[in-house]
Each structure stands twice: as structure tokens, then as C-alpha cells.
C-alpha positions in Angstrom: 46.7 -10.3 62.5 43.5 -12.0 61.7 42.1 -10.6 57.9 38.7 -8.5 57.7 38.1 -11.0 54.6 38.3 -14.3 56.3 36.9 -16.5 53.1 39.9 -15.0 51.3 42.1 -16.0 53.8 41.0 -19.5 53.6 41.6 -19.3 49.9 45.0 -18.1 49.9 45.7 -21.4 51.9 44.9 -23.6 49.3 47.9 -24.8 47.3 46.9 -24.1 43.9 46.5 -26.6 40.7 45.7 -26.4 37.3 44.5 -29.5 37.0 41.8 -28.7 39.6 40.9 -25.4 37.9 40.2 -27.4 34.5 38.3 -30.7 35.7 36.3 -28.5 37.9 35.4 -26.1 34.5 34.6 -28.7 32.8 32.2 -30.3 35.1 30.7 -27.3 35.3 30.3 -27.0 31.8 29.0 -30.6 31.6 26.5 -29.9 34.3 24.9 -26.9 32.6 24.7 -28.6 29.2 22.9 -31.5 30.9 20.5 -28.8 32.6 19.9 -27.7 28.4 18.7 -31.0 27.5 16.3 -31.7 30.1 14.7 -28.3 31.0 11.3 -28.1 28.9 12.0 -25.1 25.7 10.4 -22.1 26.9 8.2 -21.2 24.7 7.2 -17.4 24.1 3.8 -16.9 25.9 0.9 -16.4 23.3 -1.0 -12.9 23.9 -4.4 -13.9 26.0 -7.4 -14.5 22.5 -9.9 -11.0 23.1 -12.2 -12.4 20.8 -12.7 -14.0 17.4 -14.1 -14.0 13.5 -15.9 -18.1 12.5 -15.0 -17.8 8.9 -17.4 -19.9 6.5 -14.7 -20.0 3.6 -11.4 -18.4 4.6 -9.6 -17.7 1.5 -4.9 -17.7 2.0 -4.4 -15.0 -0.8 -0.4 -16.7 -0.9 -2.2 -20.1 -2.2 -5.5 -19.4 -3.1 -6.3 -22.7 -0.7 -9.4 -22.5 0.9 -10.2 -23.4 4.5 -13.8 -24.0 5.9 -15.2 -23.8 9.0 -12.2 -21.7 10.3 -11.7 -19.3 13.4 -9.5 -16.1 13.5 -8.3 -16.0 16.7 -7.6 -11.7 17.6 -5.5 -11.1 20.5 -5.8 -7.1 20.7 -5.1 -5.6 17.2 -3.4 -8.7 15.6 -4.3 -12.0 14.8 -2.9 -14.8 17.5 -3.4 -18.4 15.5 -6.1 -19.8 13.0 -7.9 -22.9 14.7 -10.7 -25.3 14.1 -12.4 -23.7 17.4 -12.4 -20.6 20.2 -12.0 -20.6 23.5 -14.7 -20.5 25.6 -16.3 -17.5 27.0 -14.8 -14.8 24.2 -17.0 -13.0 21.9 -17.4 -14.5 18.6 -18.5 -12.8 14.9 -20.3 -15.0 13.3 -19.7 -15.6 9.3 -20.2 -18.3 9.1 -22.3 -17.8 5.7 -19.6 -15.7 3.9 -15.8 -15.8 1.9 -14.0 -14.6 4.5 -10.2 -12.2 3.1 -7.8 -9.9 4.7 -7.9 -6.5 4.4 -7.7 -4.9 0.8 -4.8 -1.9 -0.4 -5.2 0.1 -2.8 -1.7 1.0 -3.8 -2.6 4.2 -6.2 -5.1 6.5 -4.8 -5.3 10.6 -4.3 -6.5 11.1 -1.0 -7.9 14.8 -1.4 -9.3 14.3 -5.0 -12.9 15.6 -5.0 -15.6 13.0 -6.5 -17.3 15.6 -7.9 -15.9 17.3 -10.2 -13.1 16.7 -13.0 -13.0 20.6 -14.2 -9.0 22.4 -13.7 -11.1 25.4 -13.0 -12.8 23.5 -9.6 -9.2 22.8 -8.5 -8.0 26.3 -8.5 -11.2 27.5 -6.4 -10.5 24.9 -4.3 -8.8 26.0 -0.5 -6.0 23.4 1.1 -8.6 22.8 4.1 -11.8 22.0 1.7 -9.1 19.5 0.1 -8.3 17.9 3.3 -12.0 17.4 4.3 -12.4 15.4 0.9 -9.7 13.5 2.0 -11.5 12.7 5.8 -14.5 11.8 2.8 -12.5 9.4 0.7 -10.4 7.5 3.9 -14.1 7.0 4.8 -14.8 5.0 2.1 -12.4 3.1 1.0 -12.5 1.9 4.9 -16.1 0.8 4.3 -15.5 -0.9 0.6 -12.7 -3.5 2.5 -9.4 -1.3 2.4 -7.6 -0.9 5.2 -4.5 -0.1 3.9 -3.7 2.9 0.9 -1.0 4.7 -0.9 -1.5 7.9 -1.7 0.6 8.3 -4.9 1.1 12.5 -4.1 -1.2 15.1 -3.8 -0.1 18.3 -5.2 -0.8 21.2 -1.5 2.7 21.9 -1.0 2.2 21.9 2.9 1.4 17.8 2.6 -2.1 17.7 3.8 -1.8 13.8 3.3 1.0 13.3 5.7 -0.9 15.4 8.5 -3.7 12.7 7.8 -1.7 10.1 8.3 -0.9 11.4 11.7 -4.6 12.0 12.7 -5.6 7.8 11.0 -2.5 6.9 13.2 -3.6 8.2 16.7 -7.4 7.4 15.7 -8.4 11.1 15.3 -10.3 9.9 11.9 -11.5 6.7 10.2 -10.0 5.5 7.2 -7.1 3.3 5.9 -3.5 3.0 7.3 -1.9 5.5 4.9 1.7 5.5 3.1 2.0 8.6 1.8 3.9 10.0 -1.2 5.0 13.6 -0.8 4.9 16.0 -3.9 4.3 14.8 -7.5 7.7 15.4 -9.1 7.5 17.4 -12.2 9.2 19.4 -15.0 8.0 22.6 -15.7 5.4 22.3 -18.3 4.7 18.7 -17.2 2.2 16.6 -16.6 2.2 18.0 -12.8 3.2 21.6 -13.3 -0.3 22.6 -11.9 0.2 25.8 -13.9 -1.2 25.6 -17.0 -2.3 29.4 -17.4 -1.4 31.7 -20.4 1.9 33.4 -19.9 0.1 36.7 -18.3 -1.5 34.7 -15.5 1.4 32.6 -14.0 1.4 31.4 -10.7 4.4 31.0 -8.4 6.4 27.9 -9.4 5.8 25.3 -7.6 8.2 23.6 -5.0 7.3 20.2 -6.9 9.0 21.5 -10.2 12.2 19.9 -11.1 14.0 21.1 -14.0 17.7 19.6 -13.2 19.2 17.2 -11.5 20.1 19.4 -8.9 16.6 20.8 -8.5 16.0 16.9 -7.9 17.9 16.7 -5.0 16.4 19.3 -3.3 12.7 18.2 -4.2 13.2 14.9 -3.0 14.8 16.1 0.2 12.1 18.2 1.1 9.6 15.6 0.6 11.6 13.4 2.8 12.1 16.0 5.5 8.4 16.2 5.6 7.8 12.7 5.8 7.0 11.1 2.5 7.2 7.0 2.4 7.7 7.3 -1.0 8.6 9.7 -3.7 6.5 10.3 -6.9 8.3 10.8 -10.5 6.8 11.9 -13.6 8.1 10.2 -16.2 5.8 11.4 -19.2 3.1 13.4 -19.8 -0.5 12.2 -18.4 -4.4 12.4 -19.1 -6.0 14.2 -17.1 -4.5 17.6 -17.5 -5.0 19.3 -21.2 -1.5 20.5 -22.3 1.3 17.4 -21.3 1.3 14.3 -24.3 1.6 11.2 -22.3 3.9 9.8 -24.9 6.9 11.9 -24.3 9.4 11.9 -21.5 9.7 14.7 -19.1 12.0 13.7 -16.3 15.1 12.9 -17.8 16.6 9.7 -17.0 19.5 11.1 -14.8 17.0 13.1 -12.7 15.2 10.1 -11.9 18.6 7.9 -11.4 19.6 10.8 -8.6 15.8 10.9 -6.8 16.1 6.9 -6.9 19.6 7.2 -5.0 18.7 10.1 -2.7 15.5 7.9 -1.6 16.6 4.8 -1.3 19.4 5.8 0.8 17.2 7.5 2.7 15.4 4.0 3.4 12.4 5.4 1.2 10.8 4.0 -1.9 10.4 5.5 -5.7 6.8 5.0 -7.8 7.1 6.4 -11.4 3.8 7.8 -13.2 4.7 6.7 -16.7 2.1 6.7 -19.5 4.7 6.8 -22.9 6.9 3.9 -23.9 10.2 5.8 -23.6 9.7 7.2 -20.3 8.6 3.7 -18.9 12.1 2.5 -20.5 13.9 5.3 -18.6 12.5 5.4 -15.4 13.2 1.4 -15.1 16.6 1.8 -16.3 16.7 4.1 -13.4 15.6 2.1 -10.6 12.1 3.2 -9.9 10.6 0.8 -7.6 7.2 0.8 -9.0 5.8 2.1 -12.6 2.0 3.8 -12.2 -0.3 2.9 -15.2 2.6 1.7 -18.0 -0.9 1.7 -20.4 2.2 2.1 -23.5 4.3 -0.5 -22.0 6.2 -2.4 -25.4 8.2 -5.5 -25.8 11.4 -4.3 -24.9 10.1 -2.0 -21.8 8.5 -5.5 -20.5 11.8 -7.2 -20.8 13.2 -4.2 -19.1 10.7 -4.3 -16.0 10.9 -8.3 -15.5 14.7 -8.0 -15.4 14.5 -5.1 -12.9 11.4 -7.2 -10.7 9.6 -4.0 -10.9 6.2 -3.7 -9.5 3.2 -2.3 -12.1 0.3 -0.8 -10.6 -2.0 -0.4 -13.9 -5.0 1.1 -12.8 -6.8 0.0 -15.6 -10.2 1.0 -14.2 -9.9 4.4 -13.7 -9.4 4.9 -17.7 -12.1 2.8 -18.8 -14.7 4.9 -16.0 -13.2 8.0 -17.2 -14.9 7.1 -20.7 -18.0 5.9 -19.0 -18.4 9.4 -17.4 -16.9 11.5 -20.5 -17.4 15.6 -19.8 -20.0 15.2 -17.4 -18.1 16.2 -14.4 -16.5 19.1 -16.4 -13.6 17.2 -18.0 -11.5 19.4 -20.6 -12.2 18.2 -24.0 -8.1 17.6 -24.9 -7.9 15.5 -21.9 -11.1 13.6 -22.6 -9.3 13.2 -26.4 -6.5 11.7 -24.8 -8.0 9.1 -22.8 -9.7 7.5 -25.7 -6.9 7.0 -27.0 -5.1 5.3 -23.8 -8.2 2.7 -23.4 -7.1 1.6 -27.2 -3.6 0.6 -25.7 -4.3 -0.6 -22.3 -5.3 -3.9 -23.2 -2.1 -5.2 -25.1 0.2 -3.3 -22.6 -1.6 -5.1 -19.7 -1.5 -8.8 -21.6 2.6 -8.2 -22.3 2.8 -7.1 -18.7 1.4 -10.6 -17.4 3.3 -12.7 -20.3 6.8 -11.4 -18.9 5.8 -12.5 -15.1 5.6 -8.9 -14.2 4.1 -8.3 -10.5 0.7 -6.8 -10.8 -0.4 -5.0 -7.6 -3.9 -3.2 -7.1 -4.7 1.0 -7.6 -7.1 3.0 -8.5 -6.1 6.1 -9.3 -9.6 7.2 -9.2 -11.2 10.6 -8.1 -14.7 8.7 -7.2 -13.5 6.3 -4.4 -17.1 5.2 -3.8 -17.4 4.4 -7.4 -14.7 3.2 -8.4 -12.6 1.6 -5.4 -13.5 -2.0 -5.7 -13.8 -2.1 -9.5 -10.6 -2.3 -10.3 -11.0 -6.4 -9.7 -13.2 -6.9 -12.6 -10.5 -5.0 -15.0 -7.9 -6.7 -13.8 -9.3 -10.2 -14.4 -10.8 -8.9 -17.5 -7.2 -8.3 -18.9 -6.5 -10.9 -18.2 -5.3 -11.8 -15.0 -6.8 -14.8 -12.5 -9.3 -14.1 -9.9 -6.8 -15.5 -7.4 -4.0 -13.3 -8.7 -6.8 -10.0 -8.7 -6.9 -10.8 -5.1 -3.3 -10.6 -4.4 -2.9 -8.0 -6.3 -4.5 -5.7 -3.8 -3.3 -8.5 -0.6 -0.3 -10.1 -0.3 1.4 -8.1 -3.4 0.6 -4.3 -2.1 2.0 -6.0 0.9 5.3 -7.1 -0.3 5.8 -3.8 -2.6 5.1 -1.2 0.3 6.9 -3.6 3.0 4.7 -3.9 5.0 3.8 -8.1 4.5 4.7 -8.7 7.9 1.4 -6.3 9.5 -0.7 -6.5 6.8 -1.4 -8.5 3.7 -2.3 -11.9 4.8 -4.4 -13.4 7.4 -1.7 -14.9 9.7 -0.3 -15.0 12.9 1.0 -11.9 14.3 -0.5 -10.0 11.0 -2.9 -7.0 12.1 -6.7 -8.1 12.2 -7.6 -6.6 9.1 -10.6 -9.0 8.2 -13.3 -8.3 5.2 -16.2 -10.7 4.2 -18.3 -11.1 0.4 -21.3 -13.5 0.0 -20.2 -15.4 -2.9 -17.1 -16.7 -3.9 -14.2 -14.4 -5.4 -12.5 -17.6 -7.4 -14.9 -18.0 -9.0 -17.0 -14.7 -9.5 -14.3 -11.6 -8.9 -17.1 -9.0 -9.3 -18.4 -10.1 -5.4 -16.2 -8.3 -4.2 -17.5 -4.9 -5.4 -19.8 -5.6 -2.3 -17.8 -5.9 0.9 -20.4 -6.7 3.8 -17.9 -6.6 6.9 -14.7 -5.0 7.6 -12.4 -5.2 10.6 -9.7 -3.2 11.4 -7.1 -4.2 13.8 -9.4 -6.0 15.4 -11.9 -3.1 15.8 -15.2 -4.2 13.8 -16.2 -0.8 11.1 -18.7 -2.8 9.1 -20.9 -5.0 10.0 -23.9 -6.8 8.6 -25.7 -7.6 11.4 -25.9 -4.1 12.3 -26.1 -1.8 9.5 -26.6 0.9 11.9 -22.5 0.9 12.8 -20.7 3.5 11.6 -22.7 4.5 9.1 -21.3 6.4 6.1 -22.7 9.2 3.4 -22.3 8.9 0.1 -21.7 12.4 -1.7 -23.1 12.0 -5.2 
């Protein structure tokens, strides 16, 4: 009977050989190595250019080389190649005449704070809504002083007004900054972020920020995270601002902060630790924080403690030394005010032990008065003591690297984000130029631009 599978029938005629199988294997195999060698690589194809930035001075924030005469080549939102030229018939900024930088962070900023007014009694009148349009204010303008990129460092709403705009910067409902948001700031009772500090016959609800035990740690933290924080925010010590914590003295105790460190970082998400006070700067490194926020009491052994650990210090040195220029005119308490004076007597040394151990300095604010005080944090980090090329990193290639996020942002490299600022001047050499940002690009869409002022313009609230 002939078979319905003829070509099988022919193959079960064949006498087999093993010989045969392996010579023919391994001319195969010899035949498609060959193939390997001479076949051209195929290289990825590179996104078509949509248009481009002519840099006079191009400044790489990892080197502090500068390159003249160079273009950004933008495919989309990110940046394809730097080259010597453009291709023809693509549209082409022009500046030429300026220091060309990438985008600027600010790793410490309070996206609802209100620029108006310091006074506790403000803050209680003021409704979760009118906090959330100061925040649409301030993304606003840091945007249009060069940042493109913020932390917020917690804001204290207890529905997370921050994370909802995050969302709306995302999806391009609003114009600001790309946003990593801390969730609540994590305080003991009584602390420097109770919120609460009322006589005992007015006191308010206690809020879901308050942390008294480790336990009460855990389910803090969790929340925040189940609401989407990037990061979680500690209080180590007492603070400035408010009138009854003394930023010398511990709050969280060590263990609470070890057990919000593990519960976050196994969760994937990053721990920054306010800490004004010696001791609690000790505790919360010891712990495992991944940043410390001011560390304006930072000693000896705590500087030891943070180079060994390669923790990051955000020092916000400006906001303390505007807070003194500005005094009780914005209806500052008078204990808080007290207090500050103090700090600015201590920030200096803590800031010069800081950069003798090697530790990494990254840029924040930390500042109600964004418009004020956003790009002025450069001059008080280089008067501290630190380099005009290592200012610039600070709030570049360093915020980067500490929010992980240096492969989008940070740098002005292929496959990095467009985010593209411009001074007249030169940075190296005079830091304060860049307290006057003329363009900003973001992601390849231009916000700022000099040759016409008219784009996007912005208000500045007094």
C-alpha cells in the first residue's frame, strides 16, 4: 500500500549512519558560524533627529569638560547623539551665545508650601485644595528657574495632594518638574512634624503621620507606600520652623527608623532622614537612611559615620541663611526665628566636615519662596565651600544618581531625556549665573525661551 506521507517513506529507506548524522551537524554548524563572521553587525536603528539645541559652551556636569560649538541632537523627548553638526532640514535653537547644562533637581522642596506666609496660624486656615493650587504655583516656577526634575521631601495633607500632582505633571495636565514624591512626614508625637502644637484643650485628631512605636512604624510607612510615595520621610530630631520641637534631640528612635528603612527598601523605595541634632544624624545613619536632610549639627564622628555608610547629604544651606534675611516678616513665631539663628552659627563647620570626609553633596532647597530662593542654593554651596563644578552636580548628575534616575535625567547624553537649560556667563567660573536661567527645555518641549519672552509666561506672586 502506497503511504499518504511519501517523503517519509523515502526516509525510512535510507539505511541509517551516525557518522552521516554528525559530519552533516557539523557542517551545518560550520556553515552558520561562517554566515556570523561575514554578515555586517546589525546595528539598532537610531530614532529619526526631530530637531536640535547649537550649544555655544556645553558644559558634561560628570567632568566639568567643556565642549564648544556643539549640537544636541533630540529625537522625540530624549536626546539621540551630541555632534559637531545637524542634519539638514530640522529645526534648530540657536545658543549659540550661551553655557549650555542639563536640567537642574532640586532634591528637597515642599511642593504646597505657600510663599507667602511663615505664620502656623496661615497653615491651619489653609484648605487641602488652596494647598494644592500653591503647589500648581511652585511646579511653575521651579520649571522656569531650570528644574525639571524635584523631590518633594513630604507634605503633611494626609490624602497626598503631591502624589495626585505627580499624576496630573505625568500625563501633562500641568507644567512643572518631573516629581518624586515623599509621602507623609514621619513623626513622634510632640515632634518636629506633629502638626498639633495646640494647648491640651484644643487638640486635633492625631495624625496618621504620628509614629510613636515601632509598630506604629510599620503601618505608617505602609500606608505611604500603598499610596504611592518614592520615598519615605523620617524625623530624626526636632526642626526650626515649628516653635515647640529642639532640633538637638532625637525623636524617632533608632529602631523605628531601622524597621521604616527595611519595610521601604524591600518595598524597592528609598528613606531621606530630616536630621538637624548630632545624635539623631548618628542614629538615623546607623540605621540605613539613604539620605540625611540639612545635618547643619553634623560632628566628627557622625561624618565618619555617613562616609562609611556613602550616604547622600542634602544641606540646604540657603533656606537658613534667607530665613534670617526675611526674619518675622512673613509672620514667623519668635521661638522658631530664635532657633534659626542659632543653626546659621553651625552650618558652616558642619558643611566644611561634610566635604573633608568625601561626603556626596546633592542640591535642595527646602524653601517656601521657590521664586526666591530656588536657584540660590548654588552660591551657598560654593560659598561653604564646595567647587562651582561640584555645585553643579550637586543638583545634575548627583540628584540623579541618589533618586535613580541617572539613566533619564541628570546628564546631557544619549538616550537621557532632553532636559536642556542655558545661562549667559560661565558657571565655572561665576556660580551666581545661574540664578538667571534664560531657556529651559523639557523633554524636548521648549518652556523658556529667550527669543520669545512671550512663551509661557509665568506670574510671580509676591
Amino acid at each position: 500500500m502506497q503511504s499518504q506521507f511519501p517523503a517519509i517513506a523515502r526516509i525510512r529507506c535510507v539505511t541509517f549512519k551516525p557518522n552521516m548524522m554528525r559530519h552533516s551537524l557539523v557542517s551545518l554548524a560550520t556553515l552558520i558560524f561562517a554566515a556570523i563572521l561575514i554578515a555586517p553587525a546589525q546595528q539598532p536603528a537610531q530614532p529619526a533627529v526631530t530637531q536640535a539645541v547649537l550649544a555655544g559652551r556645553m558644559i558634561d556636569v560628570r567632568t566639568g569638560q567643556v565642549h564648544t560649538h556643539a549640537y544636541i541632537l533630540i529625537a522625540g523627548d530624549r536626546i539621540q547623539s551630541i555632534a559637531e553638526s545637524a542634519p539638514a532640514g530640522i529645526p534648530v535653537t540657536d545658543l549659540s551665545t550661551y553655557t549650555v547644562l542639563p536640567g537642574l533637581i532640586d532634591a528637597h522642596g515642599h511642593i504646597l508650601s505657600n510663599p507667602t506666609s511663615q505664620s502656623f496660624a496661615d497653615a491651619l486656615r489653609t484648605s487641602i485644595p488652596q494647598s494644592t493650587i500653591w503647589g500648581v504655583y511652585n511646579l511653575r516656577i521651579w520649571l522656569d528657574h531650570g528644574f525639571t526634575s524635584v523631590r518633594d521631601a513630604c507634605e503633611g495633607p494626609a490624602d497626598y495632594p503631591q502624589f495626585a500632582l505627580r499624576e496630573a505633571q505625568q500625563r501633562g495636565v500641568i507644567l512643572g518638574p518631573r516629581i518624586t514624591a515623599a509621602g507623609s512626614c514621619i513623626s513622634v508625637a510632640g515632634g518636629h512634624a506633629d502638626g498639633a502644637p495646640l494647648s491640651p484643650d484644643l487638640e486635633l485628631p492625631r495624625g496618621r503621620n504620628v509614629a510613636d512605636t515601632v509598630d506604629d512604624i510599620d503601618h505608617v510607612v505602609r500606608r505611604d507606600i500603598k499610596y504611592g510615595a518614592d520615598w519615605i520621610k523620617l524625623m530624626a530630631t526636632g526642626g526650626v520652623m515649628d516653635s515647640v520641637s529642639d532640633f538637638h534631640v532625637q525623636e524617632l528612635s533608632e529602631a523605628q527608623m531601622a524597621e521604616a528603612v527595611a519595610v521601604a527598601h524591600r518595598a524597592g523605595k528609598k528613606v531621606m532622614a530630616h536630621a538637624e541634632g548630632a545624635v539623631g544624624i548618628k542614629a538615623a545613619v546607623r540605621a540605613g537612611v539613604d539620605s540625611i536632610e540639612h545635618g547643619t549639627m553634623l560632628d566628627e564622628e557622625g561624618a565618619e559615620l555617613m562616609e562609611q555608610h556613602h550616604t547622600w547629604l542634602v544641606p540646604t544651606l540657603y533656606c537658613f541663611q534667607h530665613d534670617m534675611e526675611t526674619g518675622l516678616s512673613k509672620g514667623r513665631d519668635p521661638a522658631s526665628f530664635a532657633k534659626g539663628k542659632e543653626i546659621i552659627a553651625a552650618q558652616g563647620p558642619a558643611f566644611k566636615l561634610a566635604l573633608a570626609h568625601h561626603i556626596r553633596i546633592v542640591y535642595g532647597t527646602d524653601d517656601d519662596d521657590v521664586d526666591e530662593a530656588s536657584s540660590k542654593e548654588f552660591g551657598a554651596l560654593v560659598r561653604g565651600g564646595l567647587s562651582n563644578i561640584g555645585a553643579l552636580q550637586a543638583a545634575t548628575i548627583n540628584a540623579a544618581t541618589m533618586l535613580g534616575k541617572d539613566n533619564d535625567v541628570g546628564t546631557l547624553e544619549p538616550g537621557r531625556y532632553a532636559d536642556v537649560i542655558a545661562v549667559k556667563g560661565d558657571p565655572l567660573s561665576d556660580i551666581t549665573v545661574m540664578e538667571h536661567v534664560a531657556f529651559v527645555m523639557q523633554g524636548g518641549r521648549i518652556i523658556k525661551d529667550p527669543a520669545h519672552p512671550d512663551r509661557n509666561p509665568v506670574i510671580h506672586i509676591q
